[in-house]
C-alpha positions as CSV (number, residue, x, y, z in Angstrom):
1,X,-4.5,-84.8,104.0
2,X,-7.5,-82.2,103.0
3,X,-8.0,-79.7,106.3
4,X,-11.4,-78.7,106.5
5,X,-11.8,-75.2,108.4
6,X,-14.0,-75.0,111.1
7,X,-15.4,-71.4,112.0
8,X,-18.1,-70.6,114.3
9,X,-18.7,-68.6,117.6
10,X,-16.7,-71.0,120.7
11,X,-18.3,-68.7,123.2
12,X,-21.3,-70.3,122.3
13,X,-21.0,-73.4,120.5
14,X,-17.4,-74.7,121.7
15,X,-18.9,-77.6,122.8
16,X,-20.1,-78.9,119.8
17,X,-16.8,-77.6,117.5
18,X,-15.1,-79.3,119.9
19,X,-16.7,-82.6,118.9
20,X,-16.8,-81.8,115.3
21,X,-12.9,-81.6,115.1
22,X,-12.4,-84.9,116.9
23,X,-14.9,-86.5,114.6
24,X,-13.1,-84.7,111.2
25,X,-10.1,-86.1,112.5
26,X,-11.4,-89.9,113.3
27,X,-12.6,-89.2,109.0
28,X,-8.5,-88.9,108.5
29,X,-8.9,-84.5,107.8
30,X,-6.7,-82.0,109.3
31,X,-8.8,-79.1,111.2
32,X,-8.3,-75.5,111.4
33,X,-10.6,-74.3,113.9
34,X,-11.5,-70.4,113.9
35,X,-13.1,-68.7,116.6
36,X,-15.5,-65.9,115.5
37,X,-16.9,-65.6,118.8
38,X,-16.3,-62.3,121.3
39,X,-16.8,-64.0,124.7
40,X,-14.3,-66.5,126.4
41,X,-14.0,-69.6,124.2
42,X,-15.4,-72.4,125.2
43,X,-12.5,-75.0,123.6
44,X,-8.9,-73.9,121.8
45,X,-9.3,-72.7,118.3
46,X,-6.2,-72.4,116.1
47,X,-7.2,-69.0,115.3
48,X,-8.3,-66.8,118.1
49,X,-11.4,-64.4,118.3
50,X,-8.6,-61.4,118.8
51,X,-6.9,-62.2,115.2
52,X,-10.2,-62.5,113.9
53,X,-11.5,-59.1,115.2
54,X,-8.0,-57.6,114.1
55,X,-8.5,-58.9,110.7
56,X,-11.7,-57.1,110.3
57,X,-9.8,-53.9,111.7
58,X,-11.9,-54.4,115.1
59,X,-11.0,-55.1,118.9
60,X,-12.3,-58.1,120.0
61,X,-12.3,-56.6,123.9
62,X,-14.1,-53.0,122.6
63,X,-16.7,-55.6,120.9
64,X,-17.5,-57.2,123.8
65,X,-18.0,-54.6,126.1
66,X,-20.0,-52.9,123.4
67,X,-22.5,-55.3,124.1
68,X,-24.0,-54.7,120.9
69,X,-24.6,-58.2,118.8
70,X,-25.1,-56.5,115.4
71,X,-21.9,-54.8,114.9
72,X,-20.4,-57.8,116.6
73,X,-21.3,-60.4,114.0
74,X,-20.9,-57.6,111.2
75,X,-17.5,-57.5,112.8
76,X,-16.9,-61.1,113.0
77,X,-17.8,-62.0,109.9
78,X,-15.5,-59.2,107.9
79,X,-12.7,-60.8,109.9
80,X,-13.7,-64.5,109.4
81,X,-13.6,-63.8,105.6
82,X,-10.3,-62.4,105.8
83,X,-8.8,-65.6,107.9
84,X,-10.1,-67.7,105.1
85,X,-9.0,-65.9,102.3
86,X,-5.8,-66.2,103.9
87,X,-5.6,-69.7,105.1
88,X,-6.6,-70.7,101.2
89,X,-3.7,-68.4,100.1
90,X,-1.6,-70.5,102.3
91,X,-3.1,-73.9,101.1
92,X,-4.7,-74.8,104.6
93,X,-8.4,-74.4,103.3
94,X,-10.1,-77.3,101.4
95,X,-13.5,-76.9,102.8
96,X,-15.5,-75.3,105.5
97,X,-18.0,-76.7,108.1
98,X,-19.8,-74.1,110.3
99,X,-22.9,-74.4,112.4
100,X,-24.8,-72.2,114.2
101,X,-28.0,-70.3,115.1
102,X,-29.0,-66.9,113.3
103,X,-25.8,-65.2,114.4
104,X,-23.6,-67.9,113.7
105,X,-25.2,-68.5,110.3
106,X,-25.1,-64.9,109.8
107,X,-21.2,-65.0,110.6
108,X,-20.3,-68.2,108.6
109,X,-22.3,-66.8,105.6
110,X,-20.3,-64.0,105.6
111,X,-16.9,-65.8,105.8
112,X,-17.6,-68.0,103.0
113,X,-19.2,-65.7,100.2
114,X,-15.6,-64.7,98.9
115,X,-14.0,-68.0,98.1
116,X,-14.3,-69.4,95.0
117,X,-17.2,-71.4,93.7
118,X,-16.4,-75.4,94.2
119,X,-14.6,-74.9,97.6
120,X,-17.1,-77.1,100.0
121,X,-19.1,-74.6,101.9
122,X,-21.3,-76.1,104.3
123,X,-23.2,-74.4,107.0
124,X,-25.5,-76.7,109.7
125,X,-28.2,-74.0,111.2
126,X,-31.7,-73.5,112.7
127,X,-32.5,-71.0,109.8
128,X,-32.4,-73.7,106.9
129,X,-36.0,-74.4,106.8
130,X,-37.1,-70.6,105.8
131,X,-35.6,-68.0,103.5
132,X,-32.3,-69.4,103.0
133,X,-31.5,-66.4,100.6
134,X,-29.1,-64.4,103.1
135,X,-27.1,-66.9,103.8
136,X,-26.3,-69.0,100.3
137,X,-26.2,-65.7,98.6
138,X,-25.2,-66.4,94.9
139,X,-22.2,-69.2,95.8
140,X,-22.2,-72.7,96.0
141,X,-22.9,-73.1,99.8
142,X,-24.9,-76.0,100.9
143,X,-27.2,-75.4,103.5
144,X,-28.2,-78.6,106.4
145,X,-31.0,-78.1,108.8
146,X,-30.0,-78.7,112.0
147,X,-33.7,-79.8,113.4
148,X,-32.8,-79.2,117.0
149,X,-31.1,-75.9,118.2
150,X,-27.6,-76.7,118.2
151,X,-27.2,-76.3,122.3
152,X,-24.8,-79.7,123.0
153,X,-24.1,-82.8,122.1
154,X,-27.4,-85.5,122.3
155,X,-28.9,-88.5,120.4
156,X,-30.5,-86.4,117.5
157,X,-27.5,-83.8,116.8
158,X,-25.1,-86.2,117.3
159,X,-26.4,-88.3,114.2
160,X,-27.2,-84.5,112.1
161,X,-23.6,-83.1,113.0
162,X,-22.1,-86.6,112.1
163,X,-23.3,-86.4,109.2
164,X,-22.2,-82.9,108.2
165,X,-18.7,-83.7,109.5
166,X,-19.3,-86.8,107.0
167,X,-20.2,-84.8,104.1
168,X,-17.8,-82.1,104.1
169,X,-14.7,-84.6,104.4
170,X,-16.4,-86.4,101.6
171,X,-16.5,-83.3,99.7
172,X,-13.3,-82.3,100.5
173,X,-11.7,-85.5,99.8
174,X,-13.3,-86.8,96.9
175,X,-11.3,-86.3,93.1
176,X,-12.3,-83.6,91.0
177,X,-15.0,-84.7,88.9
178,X,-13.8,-85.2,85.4
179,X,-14.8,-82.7,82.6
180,X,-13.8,-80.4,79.8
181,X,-11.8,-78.8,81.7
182,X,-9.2,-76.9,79.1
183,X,-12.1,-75.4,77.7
184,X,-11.9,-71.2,78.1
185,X,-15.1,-70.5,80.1
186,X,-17.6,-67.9,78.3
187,X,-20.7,-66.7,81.1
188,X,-23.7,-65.3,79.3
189,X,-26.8,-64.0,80.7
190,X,-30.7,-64.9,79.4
191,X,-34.3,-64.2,79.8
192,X,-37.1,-66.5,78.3
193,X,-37.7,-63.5,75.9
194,X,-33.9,-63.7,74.8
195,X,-33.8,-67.2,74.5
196,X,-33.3,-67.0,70.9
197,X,-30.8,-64.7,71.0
198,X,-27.9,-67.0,73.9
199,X,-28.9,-69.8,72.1
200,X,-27.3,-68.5,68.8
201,X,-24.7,-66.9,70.1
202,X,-23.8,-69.9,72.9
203,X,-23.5,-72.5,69.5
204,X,-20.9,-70.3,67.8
205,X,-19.0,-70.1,70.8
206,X,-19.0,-73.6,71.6
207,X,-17.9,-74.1,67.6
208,X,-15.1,-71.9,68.5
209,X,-13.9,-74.0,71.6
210,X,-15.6,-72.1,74.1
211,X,-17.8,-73.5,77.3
212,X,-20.3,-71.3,78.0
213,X,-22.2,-71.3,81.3
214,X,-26.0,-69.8,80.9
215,X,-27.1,-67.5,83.8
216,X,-31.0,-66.9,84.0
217,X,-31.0,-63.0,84.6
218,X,-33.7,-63.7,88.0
219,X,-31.4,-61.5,90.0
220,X,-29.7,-64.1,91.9
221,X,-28.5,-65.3,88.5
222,X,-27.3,-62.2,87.4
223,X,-25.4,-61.6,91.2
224,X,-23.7,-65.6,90.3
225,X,-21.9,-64.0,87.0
226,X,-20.9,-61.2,88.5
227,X,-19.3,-63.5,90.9
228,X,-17.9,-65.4,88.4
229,X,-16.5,-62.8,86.7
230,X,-14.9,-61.4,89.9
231,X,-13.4,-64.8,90.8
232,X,-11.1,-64.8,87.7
233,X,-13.2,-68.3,86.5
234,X,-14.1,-66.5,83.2
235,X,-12.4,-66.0,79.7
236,X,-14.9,-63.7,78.8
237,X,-18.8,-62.5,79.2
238,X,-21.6,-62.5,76.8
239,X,-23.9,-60.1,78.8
240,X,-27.2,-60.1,75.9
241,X,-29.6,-59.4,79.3
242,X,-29.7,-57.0,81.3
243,X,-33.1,-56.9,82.4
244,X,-31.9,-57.0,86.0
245,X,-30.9,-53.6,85.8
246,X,-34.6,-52.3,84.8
247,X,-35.9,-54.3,88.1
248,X,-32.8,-51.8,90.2
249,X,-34.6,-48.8,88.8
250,X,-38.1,-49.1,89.1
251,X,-38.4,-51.9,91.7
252,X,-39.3,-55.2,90.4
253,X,-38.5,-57.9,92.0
254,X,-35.5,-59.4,89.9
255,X,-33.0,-57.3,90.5
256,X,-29.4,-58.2,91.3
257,X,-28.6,-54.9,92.7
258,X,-27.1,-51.5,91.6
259,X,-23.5,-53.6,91.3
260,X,-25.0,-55.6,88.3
261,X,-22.9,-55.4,84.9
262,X,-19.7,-54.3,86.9
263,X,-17.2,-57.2,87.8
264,X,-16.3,-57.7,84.4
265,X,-15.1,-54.4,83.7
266,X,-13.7,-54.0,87.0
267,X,-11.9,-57.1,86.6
268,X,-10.6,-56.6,82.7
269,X,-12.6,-59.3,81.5
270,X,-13.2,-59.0,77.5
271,X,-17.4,-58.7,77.8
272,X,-19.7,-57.6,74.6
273,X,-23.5,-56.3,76.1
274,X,-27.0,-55.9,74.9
275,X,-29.5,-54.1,76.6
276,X,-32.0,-57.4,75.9
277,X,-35.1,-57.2,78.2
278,X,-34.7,-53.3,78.8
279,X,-38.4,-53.1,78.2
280,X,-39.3,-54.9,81.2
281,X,-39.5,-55.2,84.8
282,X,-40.8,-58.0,86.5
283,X,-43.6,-59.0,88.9
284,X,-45.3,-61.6,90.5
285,X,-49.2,-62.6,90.1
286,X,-51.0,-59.7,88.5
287,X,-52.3,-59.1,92.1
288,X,-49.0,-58.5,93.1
289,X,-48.1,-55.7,91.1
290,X,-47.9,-52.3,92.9
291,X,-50.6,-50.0,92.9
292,X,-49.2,-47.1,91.8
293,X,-48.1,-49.1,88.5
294,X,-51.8,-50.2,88.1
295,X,-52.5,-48.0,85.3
296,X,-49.1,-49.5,83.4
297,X,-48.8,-51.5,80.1
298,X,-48.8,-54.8,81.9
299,X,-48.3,-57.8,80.4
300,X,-49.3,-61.2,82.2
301,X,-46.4,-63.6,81.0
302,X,-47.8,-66.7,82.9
303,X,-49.6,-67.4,86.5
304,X,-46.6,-66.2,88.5
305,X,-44.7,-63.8,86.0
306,X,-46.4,-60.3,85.0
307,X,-43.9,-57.8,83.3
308,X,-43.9,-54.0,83.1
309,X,-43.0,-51.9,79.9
310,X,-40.0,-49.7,80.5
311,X,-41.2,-45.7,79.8
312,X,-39.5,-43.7,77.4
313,X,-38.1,-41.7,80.3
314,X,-36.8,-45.3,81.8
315,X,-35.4,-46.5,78.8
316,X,-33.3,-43.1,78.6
317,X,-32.1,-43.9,82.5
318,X,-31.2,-47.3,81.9
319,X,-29.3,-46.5,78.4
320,X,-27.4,-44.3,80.5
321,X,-26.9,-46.4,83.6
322,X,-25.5,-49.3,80.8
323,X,-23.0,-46.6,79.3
324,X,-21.6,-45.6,82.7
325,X,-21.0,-48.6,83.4
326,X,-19.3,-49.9,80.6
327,X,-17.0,-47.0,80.5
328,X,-15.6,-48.0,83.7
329,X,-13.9,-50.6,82.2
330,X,-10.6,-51.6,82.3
331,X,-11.1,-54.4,80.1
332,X,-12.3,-54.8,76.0
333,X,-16.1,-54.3,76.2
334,X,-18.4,-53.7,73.3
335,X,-21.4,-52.5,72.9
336,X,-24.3,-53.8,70.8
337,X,-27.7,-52.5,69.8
338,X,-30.5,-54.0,68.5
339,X,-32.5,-51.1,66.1
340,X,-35.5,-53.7,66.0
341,X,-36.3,-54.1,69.4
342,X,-34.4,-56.0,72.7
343,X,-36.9,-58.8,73.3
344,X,-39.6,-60.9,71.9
345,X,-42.2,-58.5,73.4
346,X,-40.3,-56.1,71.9
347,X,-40.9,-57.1,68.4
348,X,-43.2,-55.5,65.3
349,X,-46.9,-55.4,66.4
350,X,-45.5,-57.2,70.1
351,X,-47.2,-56.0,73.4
352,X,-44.1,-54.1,74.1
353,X,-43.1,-52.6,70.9
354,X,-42.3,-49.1,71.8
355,X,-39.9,-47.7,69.2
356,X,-39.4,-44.2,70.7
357,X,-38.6,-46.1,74.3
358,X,-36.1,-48.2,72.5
359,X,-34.7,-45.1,70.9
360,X,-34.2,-43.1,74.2
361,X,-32.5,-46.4,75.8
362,X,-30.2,-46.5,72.5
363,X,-29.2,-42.7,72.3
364,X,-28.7,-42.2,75.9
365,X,-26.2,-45.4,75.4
366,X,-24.2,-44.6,72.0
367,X,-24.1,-40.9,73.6
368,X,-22.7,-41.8,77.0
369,X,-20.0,-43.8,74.8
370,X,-18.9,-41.0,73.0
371,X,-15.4,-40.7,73.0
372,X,-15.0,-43.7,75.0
373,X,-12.9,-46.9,74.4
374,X,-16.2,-49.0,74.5
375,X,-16.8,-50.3,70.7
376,X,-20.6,-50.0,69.5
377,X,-22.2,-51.8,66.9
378,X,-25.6,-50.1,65.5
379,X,-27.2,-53.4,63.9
380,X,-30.4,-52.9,62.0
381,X,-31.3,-56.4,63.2
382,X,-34.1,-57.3,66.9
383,X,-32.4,-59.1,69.1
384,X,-33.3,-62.2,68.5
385,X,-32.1,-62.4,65.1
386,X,-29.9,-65.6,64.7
387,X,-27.1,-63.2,63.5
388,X,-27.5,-61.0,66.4
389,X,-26.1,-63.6,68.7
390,X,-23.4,-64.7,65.9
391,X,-22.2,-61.2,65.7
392,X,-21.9,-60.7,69.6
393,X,-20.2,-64.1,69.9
394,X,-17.4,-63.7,67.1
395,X,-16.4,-59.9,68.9
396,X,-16.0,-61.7,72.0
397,X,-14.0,-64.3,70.5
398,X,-11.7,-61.4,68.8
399,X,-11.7,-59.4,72.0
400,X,-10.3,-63.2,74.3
401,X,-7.9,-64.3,71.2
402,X,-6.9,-61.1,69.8
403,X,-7.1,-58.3,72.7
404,X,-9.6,-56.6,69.9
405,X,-11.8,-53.9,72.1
């Protein structure tokens, strides 16, 4: 029998968790019902608001007479993540159904955003119709609008929690869905402008038995590998973008946040990087682009896409930024630079060609390796040279079959 997990304020919403249970049970799952609440319960959870307070290191008492809602949700949610984690660890977690207003979304969010993609995630809330960002994050969570507020059991949310409760033990009961799965998973990350690049380097990999799973580096793309890589799903990453990283310095809008190009390392992954799309950061509509970068080498890409040119002073802070990191790992990593430019902009007689840029980016990198374990290869080639992406994908091979660094 699957057991869905149920996790949501009872103070609040006991009621209608109450209801839910009964209904997971009449689909033939077993229920684990957390309280993430900090006022008296409203029904009996199998986990109590005080364990999940403790688990966050937190009082459930000293929140409540607090009074303040922030640092109780924070609160909450840190502790709801750690029941989770712990009720999967104990094989009591197949799937999660929580529902909820802003707070409870807030909450559930929060408790879900650890486990591992293809674990049934479902949150029902009043915030689905807007900016659902905050809440799916970069994992798999499925997001229901609950059309009504979620304030008892009537005609309309009984029929819109029915059929959540329906889903999720549909989800969580349903076989795995068939596939290549004894196939090592490779994650590598692309922009339109390194298209070329993946795409050589993803068909060698798949000749070499490898599944390779593309992430568009859009910032939420980028923050899904990383996940990935953290989650122990991956054999290896082929990072060739890292244009995310230019939008964290300068303040485009496609960053994935200072923790990009990280998990890998952190997690002993084998991983082989390119500083591809270095020379950009990216924008909305021309109009959108902030004044004080009016006067920049701007490039309008299409109606909704205008990209900067990285400075030579930028390049040099990003080539850094890219070593640092990479020397933090624990993991092979490699290193691999493209003397003919890192995108198609980036190209001879391109709007972005830039040669002493590219050659601050490339020194600051190859010096802040110095001495390090991190392997760099100097190749007189752009980026988007077919062998570019060959070369990249038959180190990482070496690096996941050999333990070659």
């Amino acid at each position: 029998m699957a057991t869905v997990v149920l996790v949501g304020t009872l103070d609040t919403k006991g009621l209608e968790y109450a209801w839910l249970r009964d209904r997971l049970r009449e689909l033939g799952c077993d229920v684990v019902l957390v309280d993430a609440g900090v006022g008296e319960p409203r029904a009996g959870a199998d986990v109590g608001n005080d364990e999940v307070a403790r688990a966050a290191g937190a009082d459930v008492a000293a929140l409540r007479a607090a009074g303040d809602r922030g640092a109780a949700v924070t609160a909450m949610g840190e502790g709801a993540a750690a029941v989770l984690a712990r009720l999967r660890a104990e094989g009591r977690l197949d799937g999660v159904l929580a529902v909820g207003g802003s707070g409870g979304s807030s909450i559930a969010a929060r408790a879900v955003r650890d486990l591992p993609v293809g674990v049934p995630k479902l949150i029902v809330s009043t915030m689905a119709s807007g900016d659902v960002s905050p809440y799916v994050g970069a994992k798999d969570v499925t997001l229901m609008y609950s059309v009504v507020d979620i304030a008892g059991i009537n005609r309309l949310s009984r029929v819109i929690l029915g059929n959540a409760a329906a889903a999720v033990a549909g989800m969580v009961s349903a076989p795995p869905a068939g596939g290549e799965g004894d196939r090592p998973l490779v994650a590598a990350s692309m922009f339109g402008v390194t298209t070329p690049a993946v795409d050589a380097a993803r068909e060698r990999l798949e000749e070499l038995g490898y599944e390779v799973l593309v992430f568009h580096a859009t910032g939420s793309g980028g923050r899904a590998l990383e996940g990935l890589a953290a989650g122990g799903m991956l054999a290896g990453v082929l990072d060739l973008t890292a244009t995310e990283l230019a939008d964290d310095l300068v303040g485009g809008v496609l960053s994935a946040g200072p923790d990009r190009l990280t998990a890998a390392g952190a997690h002993g992954v084998p991983q082989v990087v390119a500083p591809g799309a270095l020379d950009m950061v990216n924008f909305g509509p021309r109009a959108s682009v902030p004044p004080p970068f009016a006067s920049r080498l701007l490039y309008v890409h299409n109606p909704t896409v205008t990209l900067m040119r990285t400075t030579e002073d930028e390049m040099a802070e990003l080539g850094r930024r890219v070593a640092a990191k990479l020397r933090e790992a624990r993991g092979p990593a490699a290193l691999f630079v493209p003397r003919r430019g890192v995108s198609a902009l980036d190209a001879p007689d391109g709007a972005f060609e830039d040669a002493k840029a590219d050659a601050a980016c490339f020194t600051a990198m190859t010096e802040g390796l110095r001495g390090s374990a991190v392997a760099v290869e100097d190749l007189d080639l752009h980026i988007n040279d077919p062998a570019f992406g060959r070369a990249m994908a038959e180190r990482l091979h070496q690096m996941i079959s050999g333990g070659m660094r």
